[in-house]
C-alpha positions as YAML, in Angstrom:
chain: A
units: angstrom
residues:
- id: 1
  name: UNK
  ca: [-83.63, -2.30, 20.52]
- id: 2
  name: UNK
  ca: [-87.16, -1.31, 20.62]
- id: 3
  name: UNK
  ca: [-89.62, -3.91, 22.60]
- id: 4
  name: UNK
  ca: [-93.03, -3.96, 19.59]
- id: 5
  name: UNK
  ca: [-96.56, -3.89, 21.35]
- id: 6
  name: UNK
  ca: [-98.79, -6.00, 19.76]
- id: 7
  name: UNK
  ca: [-102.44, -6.87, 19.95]
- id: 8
  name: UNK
  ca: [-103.23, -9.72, 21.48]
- id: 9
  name: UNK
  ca: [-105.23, -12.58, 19.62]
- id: 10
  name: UNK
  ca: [-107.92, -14.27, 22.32]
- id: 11
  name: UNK
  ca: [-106.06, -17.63, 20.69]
- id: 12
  name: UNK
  ca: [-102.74, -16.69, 22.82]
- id: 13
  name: UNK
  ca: [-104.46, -14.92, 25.44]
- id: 14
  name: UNK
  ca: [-103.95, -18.05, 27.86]
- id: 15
  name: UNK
  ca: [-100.36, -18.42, 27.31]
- id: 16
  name: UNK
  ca: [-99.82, -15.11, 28.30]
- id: 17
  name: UNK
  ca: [-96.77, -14.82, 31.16]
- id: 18
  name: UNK
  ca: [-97.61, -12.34, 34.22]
- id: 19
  name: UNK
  ca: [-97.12, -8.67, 32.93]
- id: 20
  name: UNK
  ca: [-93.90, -6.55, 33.84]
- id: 21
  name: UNK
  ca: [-94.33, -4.13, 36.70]
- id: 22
  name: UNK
  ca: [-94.70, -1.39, 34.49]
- id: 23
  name: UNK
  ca: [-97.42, -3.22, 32.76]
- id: 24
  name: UNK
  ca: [-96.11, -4.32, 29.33]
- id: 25
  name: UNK
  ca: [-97.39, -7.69, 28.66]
- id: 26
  name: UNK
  ca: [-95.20, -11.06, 28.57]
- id: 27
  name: UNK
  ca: [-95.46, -14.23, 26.17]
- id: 28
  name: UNK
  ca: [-94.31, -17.74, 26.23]
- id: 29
  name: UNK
  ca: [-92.31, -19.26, 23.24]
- id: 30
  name: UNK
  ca: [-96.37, -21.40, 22.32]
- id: 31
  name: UNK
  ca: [-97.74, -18.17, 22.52]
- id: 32
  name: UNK
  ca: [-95.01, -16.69, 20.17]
- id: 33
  name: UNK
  ca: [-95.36, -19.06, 17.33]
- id: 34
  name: UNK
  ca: [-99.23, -19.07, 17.89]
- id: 35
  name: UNK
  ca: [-99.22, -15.60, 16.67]
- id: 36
  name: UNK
  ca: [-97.02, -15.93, 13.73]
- id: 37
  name: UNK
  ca: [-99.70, -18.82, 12.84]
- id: 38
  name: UNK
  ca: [-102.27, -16.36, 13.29]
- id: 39
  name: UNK
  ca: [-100.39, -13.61, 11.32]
- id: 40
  name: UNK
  ca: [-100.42, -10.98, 13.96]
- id: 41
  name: UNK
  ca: [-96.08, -11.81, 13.49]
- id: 42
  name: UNK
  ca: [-95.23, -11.81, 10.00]
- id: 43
  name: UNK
  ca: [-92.80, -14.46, 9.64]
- id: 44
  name: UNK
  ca: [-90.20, -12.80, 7.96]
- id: 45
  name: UNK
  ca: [-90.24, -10.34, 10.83]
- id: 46
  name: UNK
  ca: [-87.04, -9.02, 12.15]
- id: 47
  name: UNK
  ca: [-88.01, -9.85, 15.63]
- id: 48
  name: UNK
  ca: [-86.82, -12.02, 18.68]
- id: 49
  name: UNK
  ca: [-88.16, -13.26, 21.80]
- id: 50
  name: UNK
  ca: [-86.61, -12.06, 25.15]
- id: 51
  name: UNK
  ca: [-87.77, -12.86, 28.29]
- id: 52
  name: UNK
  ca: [-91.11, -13.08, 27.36]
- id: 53
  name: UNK
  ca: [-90.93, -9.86, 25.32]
- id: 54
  name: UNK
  ca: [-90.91, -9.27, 21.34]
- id: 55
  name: UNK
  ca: [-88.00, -7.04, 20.52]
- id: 56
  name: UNK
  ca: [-87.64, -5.23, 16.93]
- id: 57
  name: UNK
  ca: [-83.87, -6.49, 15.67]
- id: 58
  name: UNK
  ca: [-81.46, -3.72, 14.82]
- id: 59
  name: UNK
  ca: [-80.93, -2.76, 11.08]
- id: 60
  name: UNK
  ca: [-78.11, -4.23, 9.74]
- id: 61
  name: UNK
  ca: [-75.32, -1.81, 8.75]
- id: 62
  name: UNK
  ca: [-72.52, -2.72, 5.86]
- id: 63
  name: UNK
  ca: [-69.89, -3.15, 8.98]
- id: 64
  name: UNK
  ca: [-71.98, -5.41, 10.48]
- id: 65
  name: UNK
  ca: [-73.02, -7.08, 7.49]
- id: 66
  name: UNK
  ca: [-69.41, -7.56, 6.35]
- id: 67
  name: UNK
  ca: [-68.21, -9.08, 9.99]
- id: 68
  name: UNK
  ca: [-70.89, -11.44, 9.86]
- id: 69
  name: UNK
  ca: [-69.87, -12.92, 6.51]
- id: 70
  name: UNK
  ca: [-66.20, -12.95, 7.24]
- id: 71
  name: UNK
  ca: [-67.41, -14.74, 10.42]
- id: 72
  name: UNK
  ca: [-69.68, -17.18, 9.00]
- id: 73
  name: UNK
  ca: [-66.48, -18.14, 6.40]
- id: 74
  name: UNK
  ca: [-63.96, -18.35, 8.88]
- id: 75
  name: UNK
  ca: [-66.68, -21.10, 11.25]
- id: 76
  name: UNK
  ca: [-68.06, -22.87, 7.92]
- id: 77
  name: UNK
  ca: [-64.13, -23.61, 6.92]
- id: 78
  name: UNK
  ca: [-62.38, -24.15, 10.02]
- id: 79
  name: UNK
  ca: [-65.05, -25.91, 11.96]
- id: 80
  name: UNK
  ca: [-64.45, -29.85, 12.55]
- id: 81
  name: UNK
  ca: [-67.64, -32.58, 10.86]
- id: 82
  name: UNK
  ca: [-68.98, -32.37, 14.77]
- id: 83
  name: UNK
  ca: [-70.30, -28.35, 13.98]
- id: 84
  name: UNK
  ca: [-72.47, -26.23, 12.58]
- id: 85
  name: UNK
  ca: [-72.05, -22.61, 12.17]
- id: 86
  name: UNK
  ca: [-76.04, -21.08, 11.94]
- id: 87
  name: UNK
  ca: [-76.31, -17.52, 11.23]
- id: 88
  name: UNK
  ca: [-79.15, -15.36, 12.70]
- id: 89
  name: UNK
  ca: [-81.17, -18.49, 13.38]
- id: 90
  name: UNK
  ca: [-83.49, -18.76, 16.68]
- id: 91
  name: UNK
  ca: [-81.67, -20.94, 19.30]
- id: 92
  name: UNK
  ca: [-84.18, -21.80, 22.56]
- id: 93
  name: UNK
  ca: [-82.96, -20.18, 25.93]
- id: 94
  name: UNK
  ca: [-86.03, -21.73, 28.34]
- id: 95
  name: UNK
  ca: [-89.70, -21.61, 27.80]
- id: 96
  name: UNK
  ca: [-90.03, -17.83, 27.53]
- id: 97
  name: UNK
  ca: [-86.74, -16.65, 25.11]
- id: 98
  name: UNK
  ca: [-86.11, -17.45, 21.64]
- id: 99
  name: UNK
  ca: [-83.19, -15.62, 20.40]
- id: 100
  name: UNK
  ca: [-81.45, -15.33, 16.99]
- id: 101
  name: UNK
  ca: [-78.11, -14.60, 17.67]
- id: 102
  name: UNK
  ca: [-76.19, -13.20, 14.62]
- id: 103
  name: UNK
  ca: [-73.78, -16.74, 14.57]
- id: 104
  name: UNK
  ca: [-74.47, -19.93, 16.81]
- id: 105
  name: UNK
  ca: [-72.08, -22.71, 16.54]
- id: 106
  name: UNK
  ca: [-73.76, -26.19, 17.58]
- id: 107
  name: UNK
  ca: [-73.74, -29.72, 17.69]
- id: 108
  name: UNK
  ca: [-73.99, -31.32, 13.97]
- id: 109
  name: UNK
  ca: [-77.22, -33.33, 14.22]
- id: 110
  name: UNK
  ca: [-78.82, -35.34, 11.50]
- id: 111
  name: UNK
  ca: [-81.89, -33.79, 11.22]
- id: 112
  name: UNK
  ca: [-80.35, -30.56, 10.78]
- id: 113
  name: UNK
  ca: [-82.61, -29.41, 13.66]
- id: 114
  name: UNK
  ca: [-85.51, -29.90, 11.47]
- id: 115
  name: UNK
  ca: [-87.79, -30.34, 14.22]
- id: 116
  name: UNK
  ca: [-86.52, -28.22, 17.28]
- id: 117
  name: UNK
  ca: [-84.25, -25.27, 17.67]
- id: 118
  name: UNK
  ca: [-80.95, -26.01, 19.60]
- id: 119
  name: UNK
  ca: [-81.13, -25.60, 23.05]
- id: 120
  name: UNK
  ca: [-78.25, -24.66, 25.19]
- id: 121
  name: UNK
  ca: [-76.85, -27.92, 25.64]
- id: 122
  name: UNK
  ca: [-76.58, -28.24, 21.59]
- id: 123
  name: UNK
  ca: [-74.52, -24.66, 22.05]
- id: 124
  name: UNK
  ca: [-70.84, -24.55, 21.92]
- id: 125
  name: UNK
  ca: [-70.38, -20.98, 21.02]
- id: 126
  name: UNK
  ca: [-72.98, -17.46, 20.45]
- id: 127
  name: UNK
  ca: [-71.57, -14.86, 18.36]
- id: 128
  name: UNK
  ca: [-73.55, -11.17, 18.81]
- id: 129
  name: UNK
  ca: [-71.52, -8.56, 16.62]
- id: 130
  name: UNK
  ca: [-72.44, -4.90, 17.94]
- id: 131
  name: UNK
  ca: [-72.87, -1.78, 16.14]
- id: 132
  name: UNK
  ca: [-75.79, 0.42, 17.75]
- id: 133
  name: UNK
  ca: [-76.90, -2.70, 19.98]
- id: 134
  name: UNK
  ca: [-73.93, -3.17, 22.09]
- id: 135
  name: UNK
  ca: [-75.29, -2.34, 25.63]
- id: 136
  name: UNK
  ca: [-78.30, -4.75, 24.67]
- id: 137
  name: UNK
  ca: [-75.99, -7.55, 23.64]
- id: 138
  name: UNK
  ca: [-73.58, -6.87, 26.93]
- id: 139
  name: UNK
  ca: [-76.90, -6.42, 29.31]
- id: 140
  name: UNK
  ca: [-80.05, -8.30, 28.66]
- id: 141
  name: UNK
  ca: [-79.12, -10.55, 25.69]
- id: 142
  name: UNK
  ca: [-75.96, -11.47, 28.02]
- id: 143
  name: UNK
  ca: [-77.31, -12.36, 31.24]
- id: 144
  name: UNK
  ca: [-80.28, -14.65, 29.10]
- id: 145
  name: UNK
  ca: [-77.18, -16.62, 27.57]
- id: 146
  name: UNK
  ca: [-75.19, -16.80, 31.11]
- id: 147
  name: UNK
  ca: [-78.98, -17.79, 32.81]
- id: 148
  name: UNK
  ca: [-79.74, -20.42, 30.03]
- id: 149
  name: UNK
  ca: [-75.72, -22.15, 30.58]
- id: 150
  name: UNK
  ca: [-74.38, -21.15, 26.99]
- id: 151
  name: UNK
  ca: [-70.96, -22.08, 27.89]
- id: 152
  name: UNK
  ca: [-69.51, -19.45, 25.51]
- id: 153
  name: UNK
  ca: [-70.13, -15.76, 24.30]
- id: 154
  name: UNK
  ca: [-68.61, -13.21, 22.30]
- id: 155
  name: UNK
  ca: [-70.03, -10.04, 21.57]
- id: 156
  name: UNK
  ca: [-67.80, -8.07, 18.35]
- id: 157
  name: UNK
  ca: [-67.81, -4.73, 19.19]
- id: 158
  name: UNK
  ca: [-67.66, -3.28, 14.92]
- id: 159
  name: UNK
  ca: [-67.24, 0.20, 16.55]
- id: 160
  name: UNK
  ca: [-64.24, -0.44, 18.63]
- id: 161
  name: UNK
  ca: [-62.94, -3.18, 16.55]
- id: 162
  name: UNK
  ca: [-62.46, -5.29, 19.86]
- id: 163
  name: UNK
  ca: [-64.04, -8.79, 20.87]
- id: 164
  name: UNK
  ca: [-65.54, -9.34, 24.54]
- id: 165
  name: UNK
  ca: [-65.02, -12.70, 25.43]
- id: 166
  name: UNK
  ca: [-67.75, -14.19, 28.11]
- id: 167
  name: UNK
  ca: [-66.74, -17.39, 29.57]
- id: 168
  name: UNK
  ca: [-67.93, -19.85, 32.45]
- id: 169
  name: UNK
  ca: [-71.90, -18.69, 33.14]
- id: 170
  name: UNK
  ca: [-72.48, -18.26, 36.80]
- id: 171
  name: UNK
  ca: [-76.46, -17.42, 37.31]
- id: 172
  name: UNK
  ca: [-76.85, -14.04, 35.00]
- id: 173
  name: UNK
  ca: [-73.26, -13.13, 34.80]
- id: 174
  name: UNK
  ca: [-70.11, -14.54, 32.78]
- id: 175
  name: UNK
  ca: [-67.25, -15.55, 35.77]
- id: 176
  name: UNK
  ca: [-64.46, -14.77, 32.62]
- id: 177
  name: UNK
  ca: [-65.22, -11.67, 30.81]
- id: 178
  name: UNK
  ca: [-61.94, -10.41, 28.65]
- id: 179
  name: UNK
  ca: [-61.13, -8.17, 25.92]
- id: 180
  name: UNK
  ca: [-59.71, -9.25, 22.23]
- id: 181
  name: UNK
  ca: [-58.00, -6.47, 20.04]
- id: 182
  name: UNK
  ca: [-56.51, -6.18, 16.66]
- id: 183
  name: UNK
  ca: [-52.94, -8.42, 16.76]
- id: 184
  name: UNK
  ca: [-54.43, -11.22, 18.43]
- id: 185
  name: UNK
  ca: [-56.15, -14.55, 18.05]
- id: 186
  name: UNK
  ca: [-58.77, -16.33, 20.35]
- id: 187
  name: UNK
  ca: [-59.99, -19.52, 19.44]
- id: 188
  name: UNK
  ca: [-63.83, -21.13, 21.17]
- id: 189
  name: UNK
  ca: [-63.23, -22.99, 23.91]
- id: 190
  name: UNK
  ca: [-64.22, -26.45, 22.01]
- id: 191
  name: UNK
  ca: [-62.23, -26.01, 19.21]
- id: 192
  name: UNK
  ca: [-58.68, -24.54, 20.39]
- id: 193
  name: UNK
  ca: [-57.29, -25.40, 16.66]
- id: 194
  name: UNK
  ca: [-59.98, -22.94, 15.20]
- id: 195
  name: UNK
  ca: [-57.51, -19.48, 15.74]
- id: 196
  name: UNK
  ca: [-59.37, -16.53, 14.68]
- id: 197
  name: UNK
  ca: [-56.77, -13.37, 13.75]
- id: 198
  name: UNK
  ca: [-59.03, -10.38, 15.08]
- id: 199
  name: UNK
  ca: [-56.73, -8.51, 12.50]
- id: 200
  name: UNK
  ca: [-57.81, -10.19, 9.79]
- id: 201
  name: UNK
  ca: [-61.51, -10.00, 11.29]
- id: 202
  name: UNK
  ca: [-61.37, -5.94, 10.63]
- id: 203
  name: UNK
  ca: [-58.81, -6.16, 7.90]
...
């Protein structure tokens, strides 16, 4: 992941956040969408909002591309009325992060979210799958979704063809952290009925 420096239109300059120590400056989510209404973001940009920090997305590779369909399939057929599966979609993790997690299952609302993002409350489940951005998805991208009280996390590692399962958020950290391989099944914590066959996943 490679953090983008961008000029700074005087129309976000008073939403700015305090810089890092090493300088590099900080924005708020207002100060985020001001700029792609000001077109200094395109808004088709692969780009995400981190701690108050604009971070260029990874390409997407055919292994990961192929893992996220088979994922979005599996969640869009076995998911219950209650759920929505949302694929690379932002979710909001406090004022200062707006991630777009490559799966987010969430609370079916009527509106469709039409007017908000889901927040971590309307999060049952984040799925990250990993090909050159694993120790981003395991280190910063993790302890945002443990900070913000997403209740569940799993990070597919396409390399390894393994699933890390992050459980119970405690501060920054995950108290359950375990490891999924090919011959078995793990199922999200709100739907135990939804079994997902990690060998099928990398079939």
């Amino acid at each position: 992941m490679a953090t983008v420096t961008l000029p700074c239109p005087t129309e976000v300059g008073d939403l700015l956040l305090p810089p890092n120590a090493d300088g590099r400056v900080r924005f708020s989510r207002q100060a985020y969408h001001r700029m792609v209404e000001a077109g200094v973001l395109h808004s088709g940009s692969r780009v995400e909002l981190i701690d108050g920090e604009i971070f260029m997305m990874s390409p997407i590779g055919p292994p990961q591309g192929s893992l996220i369909t088979r994922l979005t399939r599996f969640f869009a057929r076995q998911s219950s009325d209650a759920f929505d599966c949302r694929v690379q979609l932002p979710i909001v993790a406090g004022d200062h992060s707006e991630p777009e997690p490559d799966l987010a299952i969430v609370r079916r609302r009527d509106d469709d979210y039409q007017h908000e993002h889901p927040k971590p409350d309307d999060v049952l489940l984040l799925v990250e799958v990993a090909q050159s951005s694993l120790s981003f998805d395991l280190g910063l991208k993790l302890r945002l979704y443990s900070s913000s009280g997403i209740r569940e996390y799993w990070v597919i590692d396409a390399t390894h063809k393994t699933m890390l399962v992050h459980r119970d958020p405690d501060g920054d950290q995950y108290r359950s952290a375990s490891r999924i391989g090919i011959g078995e099944k793990i199922a999200p914590l709100t739907a135990p009925d939804c079994q997902l066959d990690v060998s099928w996943l990398f079939h």
